[in-house]
C-alpha positions as CSV (number, residue, x, y, z in Angstrom):
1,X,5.8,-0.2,5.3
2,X,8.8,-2.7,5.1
3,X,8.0,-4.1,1.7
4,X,7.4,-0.3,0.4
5,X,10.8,0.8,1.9
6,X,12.7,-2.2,0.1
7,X,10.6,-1.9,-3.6
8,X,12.0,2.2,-3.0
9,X,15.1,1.0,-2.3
10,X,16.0,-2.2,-5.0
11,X,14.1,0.7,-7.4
12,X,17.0,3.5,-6.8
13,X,19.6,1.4,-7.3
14,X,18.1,0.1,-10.9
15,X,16.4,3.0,-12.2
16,X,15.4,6.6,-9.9
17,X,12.9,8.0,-12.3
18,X,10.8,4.3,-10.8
19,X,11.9,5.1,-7.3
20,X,10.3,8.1,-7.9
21,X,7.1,7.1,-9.5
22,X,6.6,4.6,-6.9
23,X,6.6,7.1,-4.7
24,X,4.4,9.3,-6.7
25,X,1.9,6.8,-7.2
26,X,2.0,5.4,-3.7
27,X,0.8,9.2,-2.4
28,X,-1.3,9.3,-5.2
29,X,-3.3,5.5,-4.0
30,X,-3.1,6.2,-0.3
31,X,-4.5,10.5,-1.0
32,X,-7.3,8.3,-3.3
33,X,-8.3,5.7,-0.3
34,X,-8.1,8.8,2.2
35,X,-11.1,10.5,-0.2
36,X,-12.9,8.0,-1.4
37,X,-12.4,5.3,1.5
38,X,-15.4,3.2,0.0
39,X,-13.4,3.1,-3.3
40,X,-11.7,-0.5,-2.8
41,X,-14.5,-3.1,-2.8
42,X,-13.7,-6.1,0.0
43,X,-12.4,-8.8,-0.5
44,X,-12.2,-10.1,2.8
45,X,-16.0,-9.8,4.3
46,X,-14.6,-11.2,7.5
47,X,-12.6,-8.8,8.2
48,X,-14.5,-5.6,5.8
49,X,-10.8,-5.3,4.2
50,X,-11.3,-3.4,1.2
51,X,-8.8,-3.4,-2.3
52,X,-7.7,-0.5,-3.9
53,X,-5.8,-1.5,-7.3
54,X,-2.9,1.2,-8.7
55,X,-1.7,-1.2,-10.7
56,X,0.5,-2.6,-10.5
57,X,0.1,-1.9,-6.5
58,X,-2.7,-3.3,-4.4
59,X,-3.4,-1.7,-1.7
60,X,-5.2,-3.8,1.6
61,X,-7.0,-1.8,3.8
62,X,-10.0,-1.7,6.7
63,X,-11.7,1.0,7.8
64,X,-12.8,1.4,11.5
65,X,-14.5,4.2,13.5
66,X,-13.6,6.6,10.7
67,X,-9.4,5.7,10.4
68,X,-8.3,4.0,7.7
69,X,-5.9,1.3,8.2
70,X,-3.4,-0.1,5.2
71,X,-3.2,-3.8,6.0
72,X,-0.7,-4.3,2.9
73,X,1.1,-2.9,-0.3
74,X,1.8,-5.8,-2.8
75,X,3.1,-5.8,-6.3
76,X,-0.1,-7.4,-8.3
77,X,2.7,-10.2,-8.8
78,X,2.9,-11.3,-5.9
79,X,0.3,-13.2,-3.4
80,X,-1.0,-13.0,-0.7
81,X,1.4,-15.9,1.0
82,X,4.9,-14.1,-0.5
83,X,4.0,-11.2,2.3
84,X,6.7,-10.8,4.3
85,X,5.4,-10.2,8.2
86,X,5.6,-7.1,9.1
87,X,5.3,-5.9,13.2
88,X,4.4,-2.1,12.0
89,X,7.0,-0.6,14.3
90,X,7.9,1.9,11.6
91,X,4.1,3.3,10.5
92,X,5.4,6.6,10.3
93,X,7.1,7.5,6.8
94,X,8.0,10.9,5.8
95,X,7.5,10.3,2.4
96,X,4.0,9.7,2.6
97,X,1.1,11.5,3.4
């Protein structure tokens, strides 16, 4: 949720109408997975993470006992290795679903 927080936040202060379809298309991706959870195919067999692309967004995510877990949100950009770390002590954000 840290790297969404910050791509909100450099986004407001350049342009809010982007801040604001960001967040838009971020509900939109994560209300899509939630639906169709089989929608991403996986990319990471290992580990049954799936990929769900709004591009320019990729959204990570694995599924277990019926709870669907976002592993990451990356601009299609970026890879895999420019991921910040991120300890997931702020899951909760009111601006999503």
């Amino acid at each position: 949720m840290e790297y969404v927080r910050k791509e909100k936040s450099y986004l407001a202060r350049h342009n809010r109408h982007a801040s604001r379809a960001i967040t838009a298309q971020i509900k939109s991706a994560i209300s899509l997975i939630a639906r169709y959870p089989q929608a991403g195919p996986i990319v990471s067999p290992v580990d049954d993470v799936r990929r769900f692309v709004s591009a320019p967004y990729h959204f990570d995510y694995t599924i277990l006992q019926d709870v669907i877990f976002i592993v990451a949100i990356r601009h299609g950009r970026q890879s895999l290795h420019d991921l910040e770390k991120d300890d997931g002590s702020d899951l909760v954000d009111p601006d999503l679903p």
